[in-house]
DRENMAR-743248 format. One record per atom (N, C-alpha, C, O): x, y, z; atom name. Coordinates in steps of 0.2 Angstrom, whole numbers, plus 5000, padded with zeros to 4 digits. Each point is the difference from the previous one (the first is absolute). Example, Ala and Ser with C-alpha at 12.3 -4.5 7.8 and 13.67 -1.06 7.14 Angstrom:
2
(kolke (5066 4972 5039) N)
(kolke (4996 5006 5000) CA)
(kolke (5004 5006 5000) C)
(kolke (5005 4999 5003) O)
(kolke (4993 5006 4993) N)
(kolke (5004 5006 5001) CA)
(kolke (4996 5005 5003) C)
(kolke (5003 5006 5001) O)
REM end
This chain:
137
(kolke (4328 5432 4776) N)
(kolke (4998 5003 5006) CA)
(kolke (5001 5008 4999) C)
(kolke (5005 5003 5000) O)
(kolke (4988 5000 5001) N)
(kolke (5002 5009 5000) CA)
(kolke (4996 5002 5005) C)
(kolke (4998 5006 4999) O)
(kolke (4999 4990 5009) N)
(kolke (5000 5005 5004) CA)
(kolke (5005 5003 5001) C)
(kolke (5004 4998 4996) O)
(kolke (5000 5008 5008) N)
(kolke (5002 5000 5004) CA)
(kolke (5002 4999 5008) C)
(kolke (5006 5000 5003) O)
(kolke (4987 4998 5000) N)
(kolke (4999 4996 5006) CA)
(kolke (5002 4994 4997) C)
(kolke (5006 5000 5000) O)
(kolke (4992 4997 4999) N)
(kolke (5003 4993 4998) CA)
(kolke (5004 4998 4999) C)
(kolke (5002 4995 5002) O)
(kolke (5004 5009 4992) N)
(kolke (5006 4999 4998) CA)
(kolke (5003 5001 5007) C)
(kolke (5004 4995 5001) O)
(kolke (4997 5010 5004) N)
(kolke (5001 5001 5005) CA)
(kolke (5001 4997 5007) C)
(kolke (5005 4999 5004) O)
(kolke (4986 4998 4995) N)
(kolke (4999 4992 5005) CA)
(kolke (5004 4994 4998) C)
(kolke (5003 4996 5003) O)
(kolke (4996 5004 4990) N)
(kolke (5006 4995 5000) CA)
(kolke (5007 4998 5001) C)
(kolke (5002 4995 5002) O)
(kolke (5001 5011 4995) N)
(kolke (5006 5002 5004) CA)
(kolke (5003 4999 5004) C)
(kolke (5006 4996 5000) O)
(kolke (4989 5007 5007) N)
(kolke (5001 4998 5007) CA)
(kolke (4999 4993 5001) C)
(kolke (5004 4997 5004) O)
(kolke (4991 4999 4993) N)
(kolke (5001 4993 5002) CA)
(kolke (5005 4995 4998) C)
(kolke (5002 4995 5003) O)
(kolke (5001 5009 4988) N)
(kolke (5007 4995 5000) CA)
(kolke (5004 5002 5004) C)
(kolke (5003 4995 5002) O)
(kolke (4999 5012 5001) N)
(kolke (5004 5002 5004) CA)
(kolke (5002 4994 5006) C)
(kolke (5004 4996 5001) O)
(kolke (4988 5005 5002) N)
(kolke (5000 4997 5005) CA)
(kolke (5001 4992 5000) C)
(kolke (5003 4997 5005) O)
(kolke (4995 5001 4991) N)
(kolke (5001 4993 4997) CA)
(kolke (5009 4996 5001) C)
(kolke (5002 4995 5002) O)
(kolke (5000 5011 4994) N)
(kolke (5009 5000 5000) CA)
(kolke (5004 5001 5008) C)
(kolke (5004 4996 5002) O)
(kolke (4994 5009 5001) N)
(kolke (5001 4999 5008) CA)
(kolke (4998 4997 5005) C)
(kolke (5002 5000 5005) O)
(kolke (4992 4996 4993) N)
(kolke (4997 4994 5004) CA)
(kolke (5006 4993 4998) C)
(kolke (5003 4997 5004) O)
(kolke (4998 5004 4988) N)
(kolke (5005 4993 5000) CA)
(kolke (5006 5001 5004) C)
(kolke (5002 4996 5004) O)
(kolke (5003 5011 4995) N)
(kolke (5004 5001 5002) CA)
(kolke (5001 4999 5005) C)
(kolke (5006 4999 5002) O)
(kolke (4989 5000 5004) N)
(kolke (5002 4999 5007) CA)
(kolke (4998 5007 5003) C)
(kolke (5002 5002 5005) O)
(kolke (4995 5002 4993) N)
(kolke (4997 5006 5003) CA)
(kolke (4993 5000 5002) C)
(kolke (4997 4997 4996) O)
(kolke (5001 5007 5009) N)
(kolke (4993 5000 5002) CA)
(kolke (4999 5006 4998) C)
(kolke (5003 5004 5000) O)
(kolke (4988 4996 4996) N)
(kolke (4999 5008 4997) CA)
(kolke (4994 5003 5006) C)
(kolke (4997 4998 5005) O)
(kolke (5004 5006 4993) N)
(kolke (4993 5005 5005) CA)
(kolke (4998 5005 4996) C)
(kolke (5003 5005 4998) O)
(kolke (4992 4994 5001) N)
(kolke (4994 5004 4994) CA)
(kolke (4998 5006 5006) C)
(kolke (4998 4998 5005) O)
(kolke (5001 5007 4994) N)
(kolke (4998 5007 5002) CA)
(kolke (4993 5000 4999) C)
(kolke (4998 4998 4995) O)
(kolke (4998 5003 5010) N)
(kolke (4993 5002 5000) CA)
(kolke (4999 5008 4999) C)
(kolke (5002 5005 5003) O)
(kolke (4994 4994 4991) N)
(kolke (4998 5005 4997) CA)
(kolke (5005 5004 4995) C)
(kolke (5006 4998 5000) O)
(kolke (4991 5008 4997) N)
(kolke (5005 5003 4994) CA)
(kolke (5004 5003 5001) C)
(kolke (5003 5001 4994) O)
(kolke (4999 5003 5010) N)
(kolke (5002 5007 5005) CA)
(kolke (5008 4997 5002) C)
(kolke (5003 5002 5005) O)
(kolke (5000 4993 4991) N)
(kolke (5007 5001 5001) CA)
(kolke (5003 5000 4996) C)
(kolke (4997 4996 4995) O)
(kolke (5009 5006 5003) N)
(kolke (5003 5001 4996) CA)
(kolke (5006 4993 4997) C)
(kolke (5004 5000 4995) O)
(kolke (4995 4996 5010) N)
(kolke (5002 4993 4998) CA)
(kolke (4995 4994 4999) C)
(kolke (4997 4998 5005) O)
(kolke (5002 4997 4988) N)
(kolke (4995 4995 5003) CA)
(kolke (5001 4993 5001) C)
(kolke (4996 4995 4998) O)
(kolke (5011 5004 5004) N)
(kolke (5002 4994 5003) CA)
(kolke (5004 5002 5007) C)
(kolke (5003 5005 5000) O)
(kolke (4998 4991 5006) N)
(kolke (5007 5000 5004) CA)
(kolke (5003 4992 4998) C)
(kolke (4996 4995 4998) O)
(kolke (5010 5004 5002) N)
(kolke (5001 4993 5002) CA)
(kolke (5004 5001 5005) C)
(kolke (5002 5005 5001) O)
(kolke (4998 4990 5003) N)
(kolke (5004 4999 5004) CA)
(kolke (5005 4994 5003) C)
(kolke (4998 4994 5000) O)
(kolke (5007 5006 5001) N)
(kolke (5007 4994 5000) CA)
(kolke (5002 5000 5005) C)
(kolke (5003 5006 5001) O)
(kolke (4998 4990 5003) N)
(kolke (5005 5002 5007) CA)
(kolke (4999 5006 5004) C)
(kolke (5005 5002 5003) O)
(kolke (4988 5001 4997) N)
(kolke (4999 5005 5006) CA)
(kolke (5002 5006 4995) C)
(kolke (5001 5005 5002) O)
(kolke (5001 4994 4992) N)
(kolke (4999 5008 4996) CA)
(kolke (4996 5000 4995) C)
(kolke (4999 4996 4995) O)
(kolke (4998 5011 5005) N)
(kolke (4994 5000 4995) CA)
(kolke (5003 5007 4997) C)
(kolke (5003 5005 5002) O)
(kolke (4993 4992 4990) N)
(kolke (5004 5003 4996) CA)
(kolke (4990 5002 4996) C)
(kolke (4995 4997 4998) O)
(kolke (5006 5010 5001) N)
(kolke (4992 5002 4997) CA)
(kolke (5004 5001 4993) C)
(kolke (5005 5002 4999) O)
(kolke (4990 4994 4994) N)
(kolke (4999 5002 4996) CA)
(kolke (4994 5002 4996) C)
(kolke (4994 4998 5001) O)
(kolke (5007 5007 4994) N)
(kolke (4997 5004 4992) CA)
(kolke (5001 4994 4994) C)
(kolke (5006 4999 4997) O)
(kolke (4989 4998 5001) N)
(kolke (4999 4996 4995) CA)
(kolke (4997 5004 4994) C)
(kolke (4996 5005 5001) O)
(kolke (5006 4994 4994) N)
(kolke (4999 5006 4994) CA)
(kolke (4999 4991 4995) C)
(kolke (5003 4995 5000) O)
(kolke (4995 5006 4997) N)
(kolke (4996 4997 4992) CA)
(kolke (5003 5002 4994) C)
(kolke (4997 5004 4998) O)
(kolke (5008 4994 5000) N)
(kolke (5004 5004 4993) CA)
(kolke (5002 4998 4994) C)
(kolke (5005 4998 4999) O)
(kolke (4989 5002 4996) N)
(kolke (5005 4997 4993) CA)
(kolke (5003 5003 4998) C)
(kolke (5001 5006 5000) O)
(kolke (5003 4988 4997) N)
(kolke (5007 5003 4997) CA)
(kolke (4997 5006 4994) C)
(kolke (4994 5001 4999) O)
(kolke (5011 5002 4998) N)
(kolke (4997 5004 4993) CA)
(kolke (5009 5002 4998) C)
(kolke (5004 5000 5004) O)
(kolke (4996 5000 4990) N)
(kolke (5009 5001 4998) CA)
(kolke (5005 4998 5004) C)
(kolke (5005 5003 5001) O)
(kolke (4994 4990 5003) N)
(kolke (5007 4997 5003) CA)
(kolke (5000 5001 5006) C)
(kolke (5004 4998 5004) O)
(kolke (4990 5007 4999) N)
(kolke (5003 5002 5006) CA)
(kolke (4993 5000 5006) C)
(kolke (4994 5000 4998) O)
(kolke (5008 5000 5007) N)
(kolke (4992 4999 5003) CA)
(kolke (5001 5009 5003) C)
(kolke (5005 5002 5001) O)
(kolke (4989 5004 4999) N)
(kolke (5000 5006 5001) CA)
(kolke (4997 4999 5006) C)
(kolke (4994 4999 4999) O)
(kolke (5010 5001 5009) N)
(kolke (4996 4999 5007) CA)
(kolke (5000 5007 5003) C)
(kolke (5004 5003 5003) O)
(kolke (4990 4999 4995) N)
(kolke (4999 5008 5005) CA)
(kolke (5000 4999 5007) C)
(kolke (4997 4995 5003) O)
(kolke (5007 5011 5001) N)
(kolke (5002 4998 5006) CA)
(kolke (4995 5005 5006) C)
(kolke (5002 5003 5005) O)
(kolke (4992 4997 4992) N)
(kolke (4994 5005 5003) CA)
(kolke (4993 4994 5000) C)
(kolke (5000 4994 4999) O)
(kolke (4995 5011 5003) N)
(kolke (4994 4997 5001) CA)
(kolke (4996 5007 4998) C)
(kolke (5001 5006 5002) O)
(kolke (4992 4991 4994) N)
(kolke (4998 5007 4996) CA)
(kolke (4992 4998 5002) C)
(kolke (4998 4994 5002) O)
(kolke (4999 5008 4997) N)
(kolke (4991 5002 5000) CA)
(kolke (4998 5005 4997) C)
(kolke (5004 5002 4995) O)
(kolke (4989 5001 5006) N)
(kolke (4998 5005 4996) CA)
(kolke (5000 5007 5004) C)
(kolke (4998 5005 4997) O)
(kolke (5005 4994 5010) N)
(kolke (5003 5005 5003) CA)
(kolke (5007 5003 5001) C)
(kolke (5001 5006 5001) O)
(kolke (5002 4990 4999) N)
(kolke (5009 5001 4999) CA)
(kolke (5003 4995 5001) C)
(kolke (4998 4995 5000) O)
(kolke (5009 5008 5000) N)
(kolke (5005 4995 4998) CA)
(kolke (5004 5000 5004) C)
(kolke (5003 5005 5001) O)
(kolke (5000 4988 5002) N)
(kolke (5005 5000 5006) CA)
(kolke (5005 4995 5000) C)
(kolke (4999 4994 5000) O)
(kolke (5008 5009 5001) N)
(kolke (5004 4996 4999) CA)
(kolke (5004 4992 5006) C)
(kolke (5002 5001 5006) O)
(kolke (4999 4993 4990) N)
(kolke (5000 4998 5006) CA)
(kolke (5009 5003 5005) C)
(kolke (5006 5002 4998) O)
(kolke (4992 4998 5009) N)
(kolke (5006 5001 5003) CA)
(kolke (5001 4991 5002) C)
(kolke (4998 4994 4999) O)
(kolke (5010 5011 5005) N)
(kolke (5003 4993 5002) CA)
(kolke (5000 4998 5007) C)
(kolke (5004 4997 5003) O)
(kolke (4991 5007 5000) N)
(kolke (4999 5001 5007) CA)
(kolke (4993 4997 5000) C)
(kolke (4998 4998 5006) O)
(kolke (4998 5002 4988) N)
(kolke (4994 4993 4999) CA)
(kolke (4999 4997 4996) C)
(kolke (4995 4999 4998) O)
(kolke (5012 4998 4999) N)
(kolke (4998 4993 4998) CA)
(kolke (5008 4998 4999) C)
(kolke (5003 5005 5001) O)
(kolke (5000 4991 4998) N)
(kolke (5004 4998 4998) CA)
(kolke (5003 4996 4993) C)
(kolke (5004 5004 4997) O)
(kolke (4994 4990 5000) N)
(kolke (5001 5001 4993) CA)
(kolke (4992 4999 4999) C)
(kolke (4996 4998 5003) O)
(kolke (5005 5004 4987) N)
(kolke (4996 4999 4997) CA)
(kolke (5000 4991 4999) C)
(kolke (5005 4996 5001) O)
(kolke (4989 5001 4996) N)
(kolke (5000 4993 4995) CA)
(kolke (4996 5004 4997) C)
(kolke (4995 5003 5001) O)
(kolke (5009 4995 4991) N)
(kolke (4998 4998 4994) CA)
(kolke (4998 4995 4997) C)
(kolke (5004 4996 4997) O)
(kolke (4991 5003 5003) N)
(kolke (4997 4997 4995) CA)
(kolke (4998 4998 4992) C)
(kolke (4995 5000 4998) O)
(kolke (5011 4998 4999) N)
(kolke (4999 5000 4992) CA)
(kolke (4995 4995 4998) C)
(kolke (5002 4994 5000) O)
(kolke (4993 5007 4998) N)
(kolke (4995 4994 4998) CA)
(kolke (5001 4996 4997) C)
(kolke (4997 4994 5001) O)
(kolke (5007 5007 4994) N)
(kolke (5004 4996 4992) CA)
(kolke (5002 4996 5001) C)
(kolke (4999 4995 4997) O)
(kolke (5005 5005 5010) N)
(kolke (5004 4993 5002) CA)
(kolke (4999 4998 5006) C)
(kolke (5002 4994 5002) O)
(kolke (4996 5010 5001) N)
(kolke (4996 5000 5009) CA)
(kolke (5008 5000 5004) C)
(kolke (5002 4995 5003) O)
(kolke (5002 5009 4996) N)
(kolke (5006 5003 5003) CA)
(kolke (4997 5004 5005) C)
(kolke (4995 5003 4999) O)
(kolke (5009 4998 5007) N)
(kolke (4997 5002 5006) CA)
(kolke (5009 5005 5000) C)
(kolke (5005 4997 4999) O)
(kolke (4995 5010 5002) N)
(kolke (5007 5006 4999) CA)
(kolke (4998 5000 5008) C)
(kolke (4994 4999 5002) O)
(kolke (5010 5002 5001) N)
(kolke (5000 5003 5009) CA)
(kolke (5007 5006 5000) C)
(kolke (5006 5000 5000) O)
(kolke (4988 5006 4998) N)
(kolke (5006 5004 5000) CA)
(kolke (5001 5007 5006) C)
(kolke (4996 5004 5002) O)
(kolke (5009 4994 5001) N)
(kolke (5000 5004 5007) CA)
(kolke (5000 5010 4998) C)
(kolke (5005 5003 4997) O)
(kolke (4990 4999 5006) N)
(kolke (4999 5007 4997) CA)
(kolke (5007 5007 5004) C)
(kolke (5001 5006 4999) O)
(kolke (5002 4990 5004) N)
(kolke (5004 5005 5001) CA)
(kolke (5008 5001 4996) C)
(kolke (5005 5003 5001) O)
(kolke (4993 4992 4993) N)
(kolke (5006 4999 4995) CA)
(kolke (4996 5006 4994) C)
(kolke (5003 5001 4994) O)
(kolke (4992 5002 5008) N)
(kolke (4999 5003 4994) CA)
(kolke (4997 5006 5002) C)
(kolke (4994 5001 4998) O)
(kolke (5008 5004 5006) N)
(kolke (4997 5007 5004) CA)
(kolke (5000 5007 4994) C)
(kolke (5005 5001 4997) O)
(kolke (4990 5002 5003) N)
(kolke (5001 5005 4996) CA)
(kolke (4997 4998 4993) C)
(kolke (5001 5005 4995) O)
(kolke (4996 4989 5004) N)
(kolke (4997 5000 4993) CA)
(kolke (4992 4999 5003) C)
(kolke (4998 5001 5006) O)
(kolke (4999 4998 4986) N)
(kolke (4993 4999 5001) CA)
(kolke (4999 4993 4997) C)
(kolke (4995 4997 5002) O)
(kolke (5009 4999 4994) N)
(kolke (5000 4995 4996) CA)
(kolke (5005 4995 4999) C)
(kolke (5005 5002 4996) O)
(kolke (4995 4992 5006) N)
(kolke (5007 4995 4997) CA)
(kolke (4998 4999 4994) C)
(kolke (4994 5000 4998) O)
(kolke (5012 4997 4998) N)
(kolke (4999 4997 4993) CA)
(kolke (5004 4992 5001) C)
(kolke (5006 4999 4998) O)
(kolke (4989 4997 5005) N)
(kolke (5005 4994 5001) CA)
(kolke (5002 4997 4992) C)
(kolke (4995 4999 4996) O)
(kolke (5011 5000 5002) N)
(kolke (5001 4997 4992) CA)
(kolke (4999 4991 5000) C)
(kolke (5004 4997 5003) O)
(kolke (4991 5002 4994) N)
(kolke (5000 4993 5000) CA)
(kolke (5005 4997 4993) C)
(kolke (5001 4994 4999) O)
(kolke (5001 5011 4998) N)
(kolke (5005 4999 4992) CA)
(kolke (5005 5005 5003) C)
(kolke (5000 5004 5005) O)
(kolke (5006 4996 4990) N)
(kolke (5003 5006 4997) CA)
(kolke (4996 5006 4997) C)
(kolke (4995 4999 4998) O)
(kolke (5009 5008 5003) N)
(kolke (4995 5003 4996) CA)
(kolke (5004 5000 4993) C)
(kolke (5006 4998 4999) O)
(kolke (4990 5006 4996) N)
(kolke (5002 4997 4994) CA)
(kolke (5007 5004 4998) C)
(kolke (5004 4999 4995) O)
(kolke (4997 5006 5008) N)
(kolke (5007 5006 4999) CA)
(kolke (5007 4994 5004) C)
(kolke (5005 5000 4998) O)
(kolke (4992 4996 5008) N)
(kolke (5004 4998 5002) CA)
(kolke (5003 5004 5006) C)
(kolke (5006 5000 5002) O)
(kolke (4990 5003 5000) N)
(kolke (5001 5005 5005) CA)
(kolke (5003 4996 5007) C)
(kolke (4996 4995 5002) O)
(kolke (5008 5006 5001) N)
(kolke (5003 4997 5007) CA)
(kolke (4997 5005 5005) C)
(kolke (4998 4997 5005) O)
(kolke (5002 5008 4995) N)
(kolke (5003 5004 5005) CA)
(kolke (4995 5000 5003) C)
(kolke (4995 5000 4996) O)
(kolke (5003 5002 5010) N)
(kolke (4993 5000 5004) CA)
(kolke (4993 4996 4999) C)
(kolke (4994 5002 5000) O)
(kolke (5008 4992 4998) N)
(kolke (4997 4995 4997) CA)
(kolke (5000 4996 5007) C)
(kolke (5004 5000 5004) O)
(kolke (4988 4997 4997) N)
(kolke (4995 4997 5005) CA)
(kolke (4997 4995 4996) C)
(kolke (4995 5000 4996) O)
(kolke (5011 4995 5004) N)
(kolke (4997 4991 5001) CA)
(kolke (4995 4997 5003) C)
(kolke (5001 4997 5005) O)
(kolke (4993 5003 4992) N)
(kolke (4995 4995 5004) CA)
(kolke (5006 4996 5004) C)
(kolke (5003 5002 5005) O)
(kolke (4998 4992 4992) N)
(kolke (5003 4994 5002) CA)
(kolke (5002 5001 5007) C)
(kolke (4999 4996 5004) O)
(kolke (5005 5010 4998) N)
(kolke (5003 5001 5004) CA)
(kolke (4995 5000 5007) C)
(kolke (5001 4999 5006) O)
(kolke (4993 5003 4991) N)
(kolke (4995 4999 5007) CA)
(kolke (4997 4993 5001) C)
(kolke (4999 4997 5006) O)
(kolke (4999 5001 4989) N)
(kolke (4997 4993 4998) CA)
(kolke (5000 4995 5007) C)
(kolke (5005 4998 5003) O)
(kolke (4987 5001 4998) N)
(kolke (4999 4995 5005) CA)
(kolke (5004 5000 5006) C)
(kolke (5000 4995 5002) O)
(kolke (5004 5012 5003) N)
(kolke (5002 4999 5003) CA)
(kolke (5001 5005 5006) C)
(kolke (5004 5005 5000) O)
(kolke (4993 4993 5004) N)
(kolke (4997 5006 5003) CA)
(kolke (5006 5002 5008) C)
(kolke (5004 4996 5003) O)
(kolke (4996 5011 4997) N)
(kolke (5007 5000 5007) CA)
(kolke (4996 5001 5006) C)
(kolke (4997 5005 4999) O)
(kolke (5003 4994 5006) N)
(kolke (4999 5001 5006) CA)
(kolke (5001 5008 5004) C)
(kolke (5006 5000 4999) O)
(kolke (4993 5005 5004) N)
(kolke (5002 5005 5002) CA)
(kolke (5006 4998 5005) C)
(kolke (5000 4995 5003) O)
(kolke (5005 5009 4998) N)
(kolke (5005 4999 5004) CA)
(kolke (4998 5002 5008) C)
(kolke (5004 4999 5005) O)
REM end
């Protein structure tokens, strides 16, 4: 698959696929003009997500934490959207990573391995998001 559009609609439909089983209702945004392309919602709270499309490359999935065109570049805040879903196509793993755990970068490095130094320290575990989405408080 190398649309981009595609790779991307697809995304969203495993996404939403996973939140339909889970017991979540989704709502799809009309039109392109927002910065989130899912809500779910559970018990009277909704929660807006950023679905991003991401193969792995060296262990690690590279989730940029913006949206880019051929006019600029804008970073997501946490005031419009809530987590990201990752989607790794390889395994069709769905990451729900809440963006206010990660302020001040432009890029997560979720590690699907070890890295190969064996590095601990500020090290981001896919696993740790995997298939599991939080609700807003």
């Amino acid at each position: 698959m190398g649309i981009t559009k595609d790779k991307g609609n697809l995304a969203e439909a495993k996404v939403a696929a996973f939140l339909i089983q889970s017991g979540f209702h989704v709502l799809i945004p009309w039109g392109e003009n927002h910065r989130y392309d899912l809500v779910a919602e559970k018990g009277g709270l909704f929660t807006r997500i950023q679905v991003k499309f991401v193969s792995p490359k060296s262990g690690r999935l590279q989730v940029p934490l913006r949206s880019a065109n051929n006019w600029k570049v804008v970073k997501y805040d946490k005031d419009q959207i809530d987590p990201i879903a990752v989607f790794n196509p390889e395994n069709e793993n769905i990451y729900f990573v809440p963006l206010e755990k990660f302020k001040n970068t432009a890029t997560i490095n979720l590690r699907l391995i070890n890295s190969k130094n064996n590095q601990k320290k500020n090290l981001v575990l896919a696993k740790d998001f995997e298939n599991r989405i939080v609700l807003p408080a």
